[in-house]
N, C-alpha and C positions, 0 to 999 in steps of 0.2 A: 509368550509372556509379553505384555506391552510395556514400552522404550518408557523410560520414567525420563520428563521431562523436568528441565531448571526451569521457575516462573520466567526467566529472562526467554530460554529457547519459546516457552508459550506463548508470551507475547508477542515476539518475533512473531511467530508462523501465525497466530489468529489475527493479527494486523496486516501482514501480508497477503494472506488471504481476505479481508478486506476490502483491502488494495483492489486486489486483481480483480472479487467480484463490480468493487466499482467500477473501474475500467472494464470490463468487459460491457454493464448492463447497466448504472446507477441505477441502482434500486434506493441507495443511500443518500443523503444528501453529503455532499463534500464537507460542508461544515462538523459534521457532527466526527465524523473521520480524524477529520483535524484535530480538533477538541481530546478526540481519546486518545493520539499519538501524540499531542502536546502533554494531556494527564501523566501520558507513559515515560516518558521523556520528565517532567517534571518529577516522577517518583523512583525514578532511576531504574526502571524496567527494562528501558531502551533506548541509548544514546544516541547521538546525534547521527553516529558512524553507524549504527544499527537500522537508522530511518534513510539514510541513505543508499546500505546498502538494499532494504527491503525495495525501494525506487527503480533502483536499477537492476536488482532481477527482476521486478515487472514490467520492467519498461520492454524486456528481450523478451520474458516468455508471454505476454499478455498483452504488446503491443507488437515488438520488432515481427515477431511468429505470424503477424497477420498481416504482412504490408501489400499481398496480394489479396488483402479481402477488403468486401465492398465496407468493410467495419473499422476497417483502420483508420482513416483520419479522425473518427467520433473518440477511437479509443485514446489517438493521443492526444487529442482535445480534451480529453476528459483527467489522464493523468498529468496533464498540465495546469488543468483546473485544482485538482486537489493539490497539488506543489505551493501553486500561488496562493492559496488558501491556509497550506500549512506555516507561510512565511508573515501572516497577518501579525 
């Protein structure tokens, strides 16, 4: 039977994931990113302590987890880039 999710846990994990596929490859542009965790954040989906933690589990499993590959500095450039974008 599947886990029945709160809109709040949903948003969480599909922002999250997000996240991570930014950082791993921007297929996304950062702005747009931004925009719908700001929406989220504005609609009380996902607080501010919610956006930060989602940051900082990416930043370990989809950044720290690759500090030996030729991909890591791109990827923290990259979740740096959406950070400062989120603070516009």
């Amino acid at each position: 039977m599947p886990e029945e999710l709160s809109m709040k846990d949903l948003h969480y994990r599909t922002n999250k994931g997000r996240i991570q596929s930014f950082v791993a490859r921007e297929r996304e542009k950062s702005s747009r990113i931004s925009k719908t965790l700001k929406t989220a954040m504005r609609k009380g989906h996902l607080s501010l302590e919610d956006v930060n933690r989602i940051f900082l589990e990416v930043k370990k499993e989809s950044v720290e987890d690759f500090s030996s590959s030729t991909s890591y500095p791109s990827r923290k450039e990259r979740l740096e880039k959406l950070k400062e974008e989120l603070l516009r």
